[in-house]
C-alpha positions in Angstrom: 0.0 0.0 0.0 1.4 3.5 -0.9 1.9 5.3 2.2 0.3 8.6 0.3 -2.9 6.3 0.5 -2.5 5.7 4.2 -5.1 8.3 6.6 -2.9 11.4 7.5 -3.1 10.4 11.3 -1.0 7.0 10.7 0.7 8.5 7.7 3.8 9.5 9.5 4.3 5.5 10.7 3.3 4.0 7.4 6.4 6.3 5.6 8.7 4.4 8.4 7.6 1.0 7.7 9.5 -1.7 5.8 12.4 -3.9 5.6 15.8 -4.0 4.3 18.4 -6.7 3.8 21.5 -7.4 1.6 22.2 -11.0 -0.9 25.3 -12.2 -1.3 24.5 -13.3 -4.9 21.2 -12.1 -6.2 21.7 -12.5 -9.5 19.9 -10.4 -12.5 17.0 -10.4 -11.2 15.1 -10.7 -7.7 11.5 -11.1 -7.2 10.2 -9.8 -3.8 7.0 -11.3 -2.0 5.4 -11.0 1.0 3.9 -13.9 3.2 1.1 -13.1 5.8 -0.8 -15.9 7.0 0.6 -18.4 5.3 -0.1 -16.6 1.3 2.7 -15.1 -0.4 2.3 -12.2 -2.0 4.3 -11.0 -4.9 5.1 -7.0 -4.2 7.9 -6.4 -6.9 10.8 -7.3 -9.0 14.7 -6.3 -8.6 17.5 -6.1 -10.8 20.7 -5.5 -9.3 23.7 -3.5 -9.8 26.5 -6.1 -10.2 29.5 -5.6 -7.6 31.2 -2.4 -7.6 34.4 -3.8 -5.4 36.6 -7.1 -4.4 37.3 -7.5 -1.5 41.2 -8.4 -1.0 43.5 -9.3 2.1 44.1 -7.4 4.9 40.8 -5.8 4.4 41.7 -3.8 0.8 39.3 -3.3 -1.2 39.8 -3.1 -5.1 37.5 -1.8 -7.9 35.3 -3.9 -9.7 32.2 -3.9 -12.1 33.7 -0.5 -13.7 33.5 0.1 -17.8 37.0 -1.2 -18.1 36.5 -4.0 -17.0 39.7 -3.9 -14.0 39.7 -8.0 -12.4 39.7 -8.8 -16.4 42.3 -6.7 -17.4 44.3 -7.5 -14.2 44.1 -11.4 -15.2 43.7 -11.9 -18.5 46.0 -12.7 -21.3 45.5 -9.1 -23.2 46.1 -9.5 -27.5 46.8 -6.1 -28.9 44.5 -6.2 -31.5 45.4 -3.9 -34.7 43.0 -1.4 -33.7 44.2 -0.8 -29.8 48.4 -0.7 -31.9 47.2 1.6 -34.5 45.3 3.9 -31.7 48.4 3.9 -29.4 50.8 4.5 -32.5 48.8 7.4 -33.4 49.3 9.1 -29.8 52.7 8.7 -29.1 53.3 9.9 -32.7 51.6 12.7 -31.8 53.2 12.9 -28.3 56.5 13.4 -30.1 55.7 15.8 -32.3 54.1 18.0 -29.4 57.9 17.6 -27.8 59.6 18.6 -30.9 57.3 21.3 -31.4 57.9 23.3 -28.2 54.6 24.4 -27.4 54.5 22.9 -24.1 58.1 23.0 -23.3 59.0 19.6 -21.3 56.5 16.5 -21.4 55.9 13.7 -19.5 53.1 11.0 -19.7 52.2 9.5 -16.5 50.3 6.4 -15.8 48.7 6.0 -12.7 49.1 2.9 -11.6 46.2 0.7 -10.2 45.8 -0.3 -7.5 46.4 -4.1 -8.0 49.7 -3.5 -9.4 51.0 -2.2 -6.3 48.9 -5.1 -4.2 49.4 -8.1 -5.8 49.3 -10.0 -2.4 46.5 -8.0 -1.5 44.5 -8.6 -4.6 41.9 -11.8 -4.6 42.7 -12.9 -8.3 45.7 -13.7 -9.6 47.7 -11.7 -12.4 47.9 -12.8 -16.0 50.4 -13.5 -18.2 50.1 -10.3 -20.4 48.3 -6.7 -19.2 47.4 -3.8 -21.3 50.3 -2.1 -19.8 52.5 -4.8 -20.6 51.2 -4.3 -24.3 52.3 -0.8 -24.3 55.5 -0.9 -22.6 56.6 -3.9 -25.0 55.2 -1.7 -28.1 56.5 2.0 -26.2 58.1 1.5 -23.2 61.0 3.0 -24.5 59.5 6.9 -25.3 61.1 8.9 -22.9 58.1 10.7 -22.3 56.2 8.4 -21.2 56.5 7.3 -16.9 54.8 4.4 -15.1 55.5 5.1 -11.0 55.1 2.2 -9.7 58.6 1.3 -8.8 58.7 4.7 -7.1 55.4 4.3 -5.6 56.2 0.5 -4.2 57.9 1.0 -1.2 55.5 2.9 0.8 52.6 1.4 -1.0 50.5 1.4 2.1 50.9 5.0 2.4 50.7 6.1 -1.5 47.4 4.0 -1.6 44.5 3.1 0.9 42.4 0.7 1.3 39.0 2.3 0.8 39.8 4.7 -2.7 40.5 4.0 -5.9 43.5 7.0 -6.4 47.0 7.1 -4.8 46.7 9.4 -1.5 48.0 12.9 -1.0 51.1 11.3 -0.3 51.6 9.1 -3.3 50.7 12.3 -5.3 54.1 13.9 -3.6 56.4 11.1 -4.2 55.4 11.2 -8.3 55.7 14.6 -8.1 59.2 14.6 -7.1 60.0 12.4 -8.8 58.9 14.0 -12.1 60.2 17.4 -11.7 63.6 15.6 -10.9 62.5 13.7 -14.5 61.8 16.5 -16.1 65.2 18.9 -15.1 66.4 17.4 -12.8 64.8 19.7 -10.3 64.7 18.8 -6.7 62.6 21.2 -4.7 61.9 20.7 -1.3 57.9 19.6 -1.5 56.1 19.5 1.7 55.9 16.3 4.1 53.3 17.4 6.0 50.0 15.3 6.5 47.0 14.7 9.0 45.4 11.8 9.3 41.5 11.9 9.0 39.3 9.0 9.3 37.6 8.7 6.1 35.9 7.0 3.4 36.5 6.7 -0.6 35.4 5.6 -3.5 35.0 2.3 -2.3 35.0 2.4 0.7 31.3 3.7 0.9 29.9 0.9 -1.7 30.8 -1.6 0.5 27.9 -3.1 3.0 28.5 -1.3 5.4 30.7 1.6 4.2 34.2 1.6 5.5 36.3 4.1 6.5 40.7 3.9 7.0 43.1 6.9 8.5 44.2 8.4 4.9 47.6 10.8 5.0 46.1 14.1 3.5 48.1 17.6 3.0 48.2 19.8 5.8 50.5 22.6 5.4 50.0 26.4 4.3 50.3 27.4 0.8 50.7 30.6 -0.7 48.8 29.7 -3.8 45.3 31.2 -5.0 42.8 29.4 -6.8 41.8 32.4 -9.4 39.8 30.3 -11.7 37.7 27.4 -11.5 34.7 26.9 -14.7 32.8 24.2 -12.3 32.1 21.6 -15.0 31.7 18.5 -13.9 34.9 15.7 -15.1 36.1 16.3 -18.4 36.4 19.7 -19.3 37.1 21.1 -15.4 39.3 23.8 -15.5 41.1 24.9 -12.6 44.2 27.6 -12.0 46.6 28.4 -9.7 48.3 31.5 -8.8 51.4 31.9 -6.8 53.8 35.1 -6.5 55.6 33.7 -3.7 56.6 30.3 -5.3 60.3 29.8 -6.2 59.5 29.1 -10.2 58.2 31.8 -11.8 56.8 29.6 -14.5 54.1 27.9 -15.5 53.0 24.1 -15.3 49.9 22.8 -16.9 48.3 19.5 -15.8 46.0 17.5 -18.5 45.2 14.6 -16.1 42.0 13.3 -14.6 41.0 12.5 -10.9 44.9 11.5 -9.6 45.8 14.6 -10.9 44.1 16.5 -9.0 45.9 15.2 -6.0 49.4 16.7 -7.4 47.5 20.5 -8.0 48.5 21.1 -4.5 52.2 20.4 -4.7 52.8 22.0 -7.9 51.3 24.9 -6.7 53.5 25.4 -4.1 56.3 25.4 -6.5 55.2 27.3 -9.4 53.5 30.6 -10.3 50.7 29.2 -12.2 49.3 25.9 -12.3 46.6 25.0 -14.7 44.9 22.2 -14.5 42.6 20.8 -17.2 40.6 17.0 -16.7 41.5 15.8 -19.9 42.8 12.6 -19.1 46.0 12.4 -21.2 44.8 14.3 -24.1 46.0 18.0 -24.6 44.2 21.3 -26.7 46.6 22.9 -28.9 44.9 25.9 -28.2 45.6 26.0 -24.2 49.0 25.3 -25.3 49.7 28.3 -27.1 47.9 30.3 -24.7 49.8 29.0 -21.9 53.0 28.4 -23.3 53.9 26.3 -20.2 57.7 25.5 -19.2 56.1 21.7 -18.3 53.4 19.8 -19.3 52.2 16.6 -17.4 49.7 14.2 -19.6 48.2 11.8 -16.7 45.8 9.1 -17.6 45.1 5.6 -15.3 46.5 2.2 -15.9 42.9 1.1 -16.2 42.0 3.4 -19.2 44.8 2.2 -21.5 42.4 -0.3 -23.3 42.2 2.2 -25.5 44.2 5.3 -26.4 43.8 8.8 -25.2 42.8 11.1 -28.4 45.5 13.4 -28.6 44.7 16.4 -29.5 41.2 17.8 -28.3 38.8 20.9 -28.5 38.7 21.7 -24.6 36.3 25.0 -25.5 33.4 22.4 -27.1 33.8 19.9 -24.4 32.9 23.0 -22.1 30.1 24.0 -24.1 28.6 21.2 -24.3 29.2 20.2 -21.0 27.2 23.7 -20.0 24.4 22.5 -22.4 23.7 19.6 -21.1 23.9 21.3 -17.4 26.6 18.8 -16.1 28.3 21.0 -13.6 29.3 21.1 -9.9 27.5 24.4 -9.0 24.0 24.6 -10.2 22.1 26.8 -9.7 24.8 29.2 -8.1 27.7 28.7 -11.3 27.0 32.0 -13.4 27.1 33.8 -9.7 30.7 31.9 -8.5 32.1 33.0 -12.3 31.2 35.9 -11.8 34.0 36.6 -9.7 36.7 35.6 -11.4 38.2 38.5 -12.1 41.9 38.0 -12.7 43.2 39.1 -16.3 45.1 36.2 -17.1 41.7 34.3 -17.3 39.5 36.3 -19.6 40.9 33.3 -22.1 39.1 30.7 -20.1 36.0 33.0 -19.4 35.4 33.3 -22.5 34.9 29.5 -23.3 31.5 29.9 -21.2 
């Protein structure tokens, strides 16, 4: 009975009646019934989400159920197919010609590594003979551009990665980033190793019945940065920038990444006078470029997207607009009011894009 149906006096009980439970295996398809007296009564039919996470030793959790497919690719015997070589061939192509040209002075293309790769003890299926990253290291391991961390990440695993989120931790994010500025010119700035400890969830974490929660090392330290822009769209097409007139470069860095970049933002902008960041996930707009004109670039992308290969050069301005069209941002309702107040000069480029 619908509780809207109920008398208003007993309303308020009937909206608190009902039941809950979980299945460990429910299948495609659940039919719920109801037995009073004896008589079963058939009340609806379920279809489940399949599993979103594995849970591994020590109590890790790992993703699962995801578009790309992550146990599968973790355990399977991957065969380039002609397709995924011509796709891959066609970005680092690219990729060199975007070093030779200039236009966004030094390069590197990061990989993210997942999480398994780091756990393999950890993880509740074992590895297979051949991963998508093997593919591309054997096909382009040797572009010196191109920079997989986990051999830099491995050591303190358990602090560059939790056991409740998907993404390396504020403190994975500094080792990389170290690491790649001494990559890069063999720079060595002194990043901050200062970290609290909250008690927190992730992106697994909560999907798990019930949610759980670890202590996760997160930045805590003060930075002279500003955020001066941010356009609010939601994932790809998220612009965000940095400003820093204290920081010891006076240059500028500019991040096409997705989520795991987001964790370095705060490092790099401790270093260098701007920092733009741009959720492109490896691919880069010519058009930023030359506006920019960056001293370093950084192309991120996720060990689980390389099934197939970033595009590699993308219209960031019609990702935004249609983004806006389709009203997929962070702020609604209050976004036209926040950009309002970006009023920094060096952004009229990006305010312009909508």
């Amino acid at each position: 009975m619908s509780a809207v149906r109920v008398p208003e006096p007993k309303r308020k009980q009937a909206l608190l009646c009902g039941f809950s439970g979980y299945l460990s295996d429910a299948g495609g398809k659940v039919t719920l019934e109801l037995e009073l007296d004896g008589s079963r009564h058939k009340i609806g039919i379920g279809h489940p989400h399949p599993p979103q996470i594995l849970k591994g030793h020590n109590g890790w959790l790992f993703l699962a159920g995801d578009s790309n497919d992550s146990p599968r690719q973790f355990t399977g015997d991957h065969s380039p197919s002609e397709g995924w070589k011509r796709s891959w061939d066609c970005y680092t192509r690219a990729l060199e010609r975007l070093r030779d040209s200039g236009s966004g002075g030094k390069i590197c293309f990061v990989i993210a590594p997942s999480k398994e790769s780091l756990f393999p003890d950890y993880y509740p299926l074992p590895r297979g003979t051949q991963t998508p990253l093997d593919s591309l290291m054997a096909r382009h391991g040797t572009l010196p551009e191109l920079y997989y961390p986990v051999d830099v990440l491995a050591p303190l695993r358990e602090l560059s990665y939790d056991p409740v989120e998907t993404h390396w931790t504020d403190f994975g994010a500094r080792m990389v980033c170290q690491e790649i500025m001494h990559k890069m010119d063999g720079h060595n700035p002194s990043l901050p190793l200062q970290f609290r400890m909250p008690y927190v969830s992730g992106d697994l974490g909560w999907k798990s019945v019930p949610p759980l929660r670890t202590y996760r090392p997160t930045a805590s330290w003060p930075n002279p940065s500003t955020v001066i822009f941010d356009n609010y769209v939601l994932h790809h097409g998220r612009i965000r920038i940095h400003s820093n007139p204290k920081a010891p470069r006076k240059q500028t860095y500019l991040l096409f990444g997705g989520s795991s970049a987001e964790h370095m933002e705060r490092y790099l902008s401790a270093i260098f006078a701007r920092v733009v960041y741009v959720y492109s996930a490896g691919s880069w707009d010519p058009a930023i470029l030359e506006h920019e004109r960056p001293a370093f670039t950084i192309l991120q992308s996720s060990e689980r997207f390389l099934t197939r290969a970033p595009e590699p050069e993308i219209d960031v301005s019609r990702i935004v607009a249609n983004k806006l069209s389709e009203g997929r941002v962070t702020k609604k309702g209050v976004r036209q009011e926040l950009m309002a107040e970006w009023n920094d000069s060096s952004v009229a480029f990006y305010l312009e894009m909508g």
